[in-house]
C-alpha positions in Angstrom: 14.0 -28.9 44.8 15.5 -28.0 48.2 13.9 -24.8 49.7 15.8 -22.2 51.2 16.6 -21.7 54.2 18.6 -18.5 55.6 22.9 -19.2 56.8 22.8 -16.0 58.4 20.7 -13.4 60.4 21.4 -9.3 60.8 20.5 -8.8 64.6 20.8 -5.7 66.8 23.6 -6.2 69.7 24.5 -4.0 72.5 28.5 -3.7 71.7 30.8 -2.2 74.1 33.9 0.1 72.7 36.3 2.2 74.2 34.1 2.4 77.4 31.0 3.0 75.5 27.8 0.9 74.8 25.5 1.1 71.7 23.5 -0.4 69.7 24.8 -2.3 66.3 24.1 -5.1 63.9 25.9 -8.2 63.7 25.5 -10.9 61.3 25.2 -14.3 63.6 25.4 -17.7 61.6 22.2 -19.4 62.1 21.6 -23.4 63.0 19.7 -26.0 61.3 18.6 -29.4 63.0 18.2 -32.2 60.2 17.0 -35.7 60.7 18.1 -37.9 58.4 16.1 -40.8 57.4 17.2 -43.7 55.6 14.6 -46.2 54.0 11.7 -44.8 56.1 13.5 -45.0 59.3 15.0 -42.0 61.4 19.1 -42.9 60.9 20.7 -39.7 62.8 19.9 -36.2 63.8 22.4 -33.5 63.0 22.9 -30.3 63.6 24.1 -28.1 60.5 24.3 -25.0 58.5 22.0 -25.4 56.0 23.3 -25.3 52.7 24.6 -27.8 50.8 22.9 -30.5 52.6 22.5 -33.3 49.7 26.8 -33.3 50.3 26.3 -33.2 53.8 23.5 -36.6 53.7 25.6 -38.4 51.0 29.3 -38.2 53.2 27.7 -38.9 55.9 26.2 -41.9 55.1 29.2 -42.9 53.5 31.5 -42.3 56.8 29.1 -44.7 58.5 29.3 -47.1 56.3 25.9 -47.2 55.0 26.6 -46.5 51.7 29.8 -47.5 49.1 28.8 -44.8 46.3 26.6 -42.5 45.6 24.5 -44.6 43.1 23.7 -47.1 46.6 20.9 -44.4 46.9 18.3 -44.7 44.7 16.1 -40.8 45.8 16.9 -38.2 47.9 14.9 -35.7 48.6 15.4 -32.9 51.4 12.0 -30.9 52.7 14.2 -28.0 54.1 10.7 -26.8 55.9 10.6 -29.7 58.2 14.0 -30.3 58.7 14.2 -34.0 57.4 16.5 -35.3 54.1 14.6 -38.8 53.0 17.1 -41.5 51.7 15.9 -44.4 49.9 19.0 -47.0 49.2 18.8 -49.6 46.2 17.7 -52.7 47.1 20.3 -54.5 47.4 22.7 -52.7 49.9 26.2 -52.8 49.1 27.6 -51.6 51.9 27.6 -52.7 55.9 24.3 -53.1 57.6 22.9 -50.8 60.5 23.0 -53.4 63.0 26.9 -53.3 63.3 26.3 -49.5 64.7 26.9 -50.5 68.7 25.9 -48.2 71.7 29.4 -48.6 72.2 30.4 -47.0 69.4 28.6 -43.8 70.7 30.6 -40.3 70.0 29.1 -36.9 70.6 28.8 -34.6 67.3 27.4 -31.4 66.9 24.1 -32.0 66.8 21.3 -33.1 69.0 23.1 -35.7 71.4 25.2 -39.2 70.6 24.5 -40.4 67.6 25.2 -44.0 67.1 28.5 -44.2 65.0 30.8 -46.8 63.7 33.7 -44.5 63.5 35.4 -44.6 66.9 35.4 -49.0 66.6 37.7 -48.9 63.4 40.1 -46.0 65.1 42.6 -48.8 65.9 42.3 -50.7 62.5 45.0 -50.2 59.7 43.6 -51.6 56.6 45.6 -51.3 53.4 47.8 -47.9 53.8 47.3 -44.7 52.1 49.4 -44.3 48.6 49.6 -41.8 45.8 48.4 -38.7 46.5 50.1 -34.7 45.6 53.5 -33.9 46.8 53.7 -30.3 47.4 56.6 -27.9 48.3 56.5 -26.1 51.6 55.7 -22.9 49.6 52.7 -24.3 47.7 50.9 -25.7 50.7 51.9 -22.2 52.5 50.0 -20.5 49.6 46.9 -22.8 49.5 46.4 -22.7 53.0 46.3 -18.9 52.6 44.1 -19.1 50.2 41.6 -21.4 52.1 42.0 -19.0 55.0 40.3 -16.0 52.7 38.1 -17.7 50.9 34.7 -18.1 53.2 32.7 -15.4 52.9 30.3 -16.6 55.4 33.2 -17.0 57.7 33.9 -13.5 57.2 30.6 -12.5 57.7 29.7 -14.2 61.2 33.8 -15.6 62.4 30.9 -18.9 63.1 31.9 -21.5 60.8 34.0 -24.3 59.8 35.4 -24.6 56.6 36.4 -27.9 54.6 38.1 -27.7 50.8 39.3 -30.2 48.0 42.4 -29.1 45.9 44.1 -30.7 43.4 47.4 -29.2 44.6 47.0 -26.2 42.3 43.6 -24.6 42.8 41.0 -24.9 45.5 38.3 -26.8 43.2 35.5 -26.9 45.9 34.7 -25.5 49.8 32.1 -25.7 52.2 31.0 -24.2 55.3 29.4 -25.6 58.4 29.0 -24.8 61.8 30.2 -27.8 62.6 33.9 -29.2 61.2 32.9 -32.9 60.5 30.0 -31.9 59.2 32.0 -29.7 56.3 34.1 -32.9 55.2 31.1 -34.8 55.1 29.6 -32.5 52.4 33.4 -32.4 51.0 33.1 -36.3 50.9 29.6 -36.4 49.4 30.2 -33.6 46.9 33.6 -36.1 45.3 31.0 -39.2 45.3 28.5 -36.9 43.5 31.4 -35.9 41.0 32.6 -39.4 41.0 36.3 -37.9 41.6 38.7 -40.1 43.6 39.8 -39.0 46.6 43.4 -40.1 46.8 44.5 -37.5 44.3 43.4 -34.8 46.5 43.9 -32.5 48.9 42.0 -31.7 52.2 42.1 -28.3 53.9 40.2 -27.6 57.0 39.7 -24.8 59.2 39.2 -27.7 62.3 40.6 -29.5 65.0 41.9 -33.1 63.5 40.7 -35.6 66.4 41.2 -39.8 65.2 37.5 -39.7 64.3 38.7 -37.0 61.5 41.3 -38.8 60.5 39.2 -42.2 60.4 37.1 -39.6 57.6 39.4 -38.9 55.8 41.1 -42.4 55.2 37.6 -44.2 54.7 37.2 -41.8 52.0 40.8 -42.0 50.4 42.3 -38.9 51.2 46.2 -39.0 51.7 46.8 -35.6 52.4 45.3 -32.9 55.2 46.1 -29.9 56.3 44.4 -28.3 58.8 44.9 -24.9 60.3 44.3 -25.7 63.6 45.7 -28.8 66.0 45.7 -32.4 65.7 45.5 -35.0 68.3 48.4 -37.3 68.9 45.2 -40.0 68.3 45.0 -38.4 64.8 48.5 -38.9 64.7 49.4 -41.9 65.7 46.4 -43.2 63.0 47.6 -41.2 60.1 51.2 -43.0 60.7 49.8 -45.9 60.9 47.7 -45.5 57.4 50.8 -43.6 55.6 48.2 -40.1 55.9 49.8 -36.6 55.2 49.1 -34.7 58.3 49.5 -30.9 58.8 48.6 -28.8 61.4 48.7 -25.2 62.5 49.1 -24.3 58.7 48.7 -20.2 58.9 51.3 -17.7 58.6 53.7 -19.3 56.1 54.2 -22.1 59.0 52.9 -25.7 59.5 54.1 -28.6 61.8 54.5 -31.8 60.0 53.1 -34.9 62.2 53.4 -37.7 59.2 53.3 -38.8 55.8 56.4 -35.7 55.6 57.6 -37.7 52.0 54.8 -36.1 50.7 56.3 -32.4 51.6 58.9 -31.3 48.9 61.7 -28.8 49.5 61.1 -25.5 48.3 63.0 -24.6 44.9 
């Protein structure tokens, strides 16, 4: 059983206010460095939130590549004292091996320094393109992106956190906070491999920037449709043409900017 660890902290700040300073609490969002070790061998150190980190381990392994489904792992078990998730994988690994993880494919997360990553070398690779997916009015992704915007309490609590959701283009069916943003679709990611859902029905919102790594995420996992409510790259953009991705930005305010993938956006009735 995962032990508990704190997501926030009440501490007393000097706050200045109409010329006057006192002392106050304020709830500050507190940070959790994991090491992730994969058959006995440190794979990646991250730096977290630490809650829901099962979801966190399984998308990120799956991101890399290490993994094809959750049942490649055969036990995993998370000591939240010492800061370490242990994966063993089945025997006989399905997916790509380690040793295609190049220094050159080095990107800098939020966490304790580069972490050797495969995402960056497939950027430029269009594979089969994105199909299916929801096709939404204007109004309805207006309304869920609203709805995403109030509903992290933690968010609320500390303004320190990113937040990543699944909808099935009706209801918000899952969310997740993290301080940082590719860490909350990873534990979006690992929470649909848990659930066995597929990905290309659904919806992503997130509260973060979409840079091409993002994007890379979210079509390795299947996802045709994202909305963010902050800014994309034109990297992201130019890859989500490419793969036939949805891509929304600055969705907030009953407004969005459309960058691809706009056959998926419906007129309003």
């Amino acid at each position: 059983m995962q032990e508990e660890v704190k997501m926030q902290e009440v501490r007393t700040v000097l706050r200045y206010e109409n010329g006057i300073l006192k002392g106050a609490p304020d709830t500050l969002v507190t940070e959790y460095a994991l090491e992730l070790l994969v058959n006995g061998e440190s794979f990646a150190h991250l730096l977290c939130s630490p809650k829901d980190v099962e979801s966190l381990c399984i998308g990120y392994l799956y991101g890399e590549n290490k993994i094809t489904s959750a049942e490649d792992i055969a036990a995993l078990a998370i000591s939240a004292e010492a800061g370490k998730a242990f994966v063993t994988l089945q025997a006989a690994e399905k997916s790509q091996s380690a040793e295609k993880i190049t220094e050159k494919a080095a990107y800098l997360t939020t966490g304790l320094g580069p972490q050797k990553s495969i995402i960056p070398a497939f950027l430029a690779e269009a594979r089969e393109a994105l199909s299916g997916g929801p096709a939404l009015s204007g109004q309805k992704i207006s309304d869920l992106a609203a709805a995403f915007q109030g509903n992290s309490s933690l968010f609320r609590e500390t303004g320190g956190v990113h937040s990543a959701a699944l909808s099935d283009g009706d209801n918000i069916i899952a969310s997740f906070d993290d301080i940082g943003r590719h860490n909350a679709l990873d534990k979006v990611i690992g929470f649909a491999l848990k659930e066995g859902l597929d990905l290309n029905k659904y919806l992503l919102l997130t509260s973060g920037r979409i840079p091409g790594y993002m994007a890379y995420k979210c079509y390795h996992a299947g996802i045709p449709f994202v909305v963010s409510r902050s800014a994309v790259t034109a990297q992201a953009v130019d890859f989500a043409k490419k793969t036939g991705m949805t891509l929304i930005g600055f969705a907030r305010d009953s407004r969005f900017n459309i960058y691809s993938g706009e056959e998926r956006v419906l007129a309003d009735e």
